[in-house]
Structure formats: C-alpha cells, structure tokens
C-alpha positions in Angstrom: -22.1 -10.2 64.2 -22.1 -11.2 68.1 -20.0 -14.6 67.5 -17.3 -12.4 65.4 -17.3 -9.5 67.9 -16.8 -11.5 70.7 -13.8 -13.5 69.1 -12.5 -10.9 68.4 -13.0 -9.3 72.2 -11.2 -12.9 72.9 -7.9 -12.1 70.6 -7.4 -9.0 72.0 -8.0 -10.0 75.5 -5.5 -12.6 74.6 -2.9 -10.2 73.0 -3.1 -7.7 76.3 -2.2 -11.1 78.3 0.8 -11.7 76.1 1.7 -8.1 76.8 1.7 -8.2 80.1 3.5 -11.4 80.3 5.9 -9.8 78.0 6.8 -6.8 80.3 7.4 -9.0 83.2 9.4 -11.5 81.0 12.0 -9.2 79.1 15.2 -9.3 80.5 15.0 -5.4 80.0 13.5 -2.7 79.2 14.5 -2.3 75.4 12.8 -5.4 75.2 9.8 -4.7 77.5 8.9 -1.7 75.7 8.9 -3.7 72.2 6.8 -6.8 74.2 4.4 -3.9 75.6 3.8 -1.5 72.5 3.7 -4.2 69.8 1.4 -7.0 71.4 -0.8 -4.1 73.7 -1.3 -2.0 70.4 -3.1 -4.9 68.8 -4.5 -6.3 71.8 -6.4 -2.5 72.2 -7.0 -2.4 68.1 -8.7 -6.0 68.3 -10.8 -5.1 71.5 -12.2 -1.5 69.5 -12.4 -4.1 66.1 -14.7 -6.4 68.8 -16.9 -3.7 70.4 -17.3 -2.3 66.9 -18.9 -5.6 65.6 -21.0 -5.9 68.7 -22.3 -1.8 68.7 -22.1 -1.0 65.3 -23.6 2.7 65.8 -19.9 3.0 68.3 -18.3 3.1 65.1 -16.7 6.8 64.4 -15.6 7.1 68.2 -13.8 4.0 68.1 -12.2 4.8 65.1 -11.1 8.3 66.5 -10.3 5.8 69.6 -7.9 3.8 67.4 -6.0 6.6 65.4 -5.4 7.9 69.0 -3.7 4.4 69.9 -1.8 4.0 66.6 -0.7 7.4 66.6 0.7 7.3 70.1 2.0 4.2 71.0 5.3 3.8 68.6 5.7 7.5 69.3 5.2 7.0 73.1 7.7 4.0 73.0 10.5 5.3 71.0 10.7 8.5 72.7 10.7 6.4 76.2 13.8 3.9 74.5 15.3 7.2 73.2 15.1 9.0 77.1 16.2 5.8 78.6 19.4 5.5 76.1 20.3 8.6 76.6 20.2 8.2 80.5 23.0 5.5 80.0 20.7 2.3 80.3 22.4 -0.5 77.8 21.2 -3.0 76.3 21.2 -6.1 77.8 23.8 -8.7 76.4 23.5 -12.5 76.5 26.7 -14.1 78.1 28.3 -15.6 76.0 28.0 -19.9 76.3 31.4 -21.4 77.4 32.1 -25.0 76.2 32.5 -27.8 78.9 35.6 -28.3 80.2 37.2 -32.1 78.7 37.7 -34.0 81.2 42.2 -35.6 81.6 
C-alpha cells in the first residue's frame, strides 16, 4: 500500500504543478480559472486518494476533506467567472492570422 500511496502523492503533486503552470500560462482569467479548478481539484483529490493508502485509519476525515473540495471548487470558480463577467472583463480573443503579403 506504501508504493501505490506514494504514486499516487506523485500524480497529484504533479497535477498541482500543472495548475500552477496553468494560472501563470492562460492568457486570462476565464482560462486561469478553468487551468486552476480543473487540474488543482484533482491534484488535491489524488494527494487525499495518496495519504489514504498510506494512513488507512485517516480515512473518514479525508473523505469529509474531499466532499469539502468537490463541493466548493466548481462552485467557488463559477461564481468568481460569473463576478468577473459581470464586472465587464471579456474574454480574451485570438487575433485573427493575416496571410503574407505576395510579393510584385
């Protein structure tokens, strides 16, 4: 059980990294908040999944720990896109490619 509770302390180490990379990456903050609640939310779920495997008798508080973070985060995160849409923030657009110019 310690081999498969620490991979699993690995993934969602791993996922956290990707959601931090993800919040300074996004070219805004629609994005960053989908990069941030999608990839931290199973970054935390793997880390309870990993301590759970390693502590077994842990197992109803992090399971209280884990409603808690499913719960909250997509609530959490749509009703920050919502506050932030209503402010006036837009989404942010790609410009649009123009073709080379030919050459006379």
């Amino acid at each position: 059980m310690r081999l498969a509770g620490d991979i699993f302390l690995l993934i969602g180490a791993l996922f956290c990294l990707l959601a931090t990379i993800g919040l300074l990456r996004m070219p805004d903050t629609y994005n960053r908040i989908q990069a941030g609640t999608k990839a931290g939310t199973l970054g935390a779920l793997s880390l309870l999944l990993g301590v759970a495997l390693i502590q077994p008798e842990w197992w109803a508080k992090l399971l209280t720990i884990a409603g808690f973070i499913l719960f909250t985060s997509p609530v959490g995160s749509s009703t920050i896109a919502r506050a932030i849409h209503l402010v006036g923030i837009r989404p942010w657009r790609n410009p649009p490619i123009e073709a080379p110019e030919e050459e006379k």
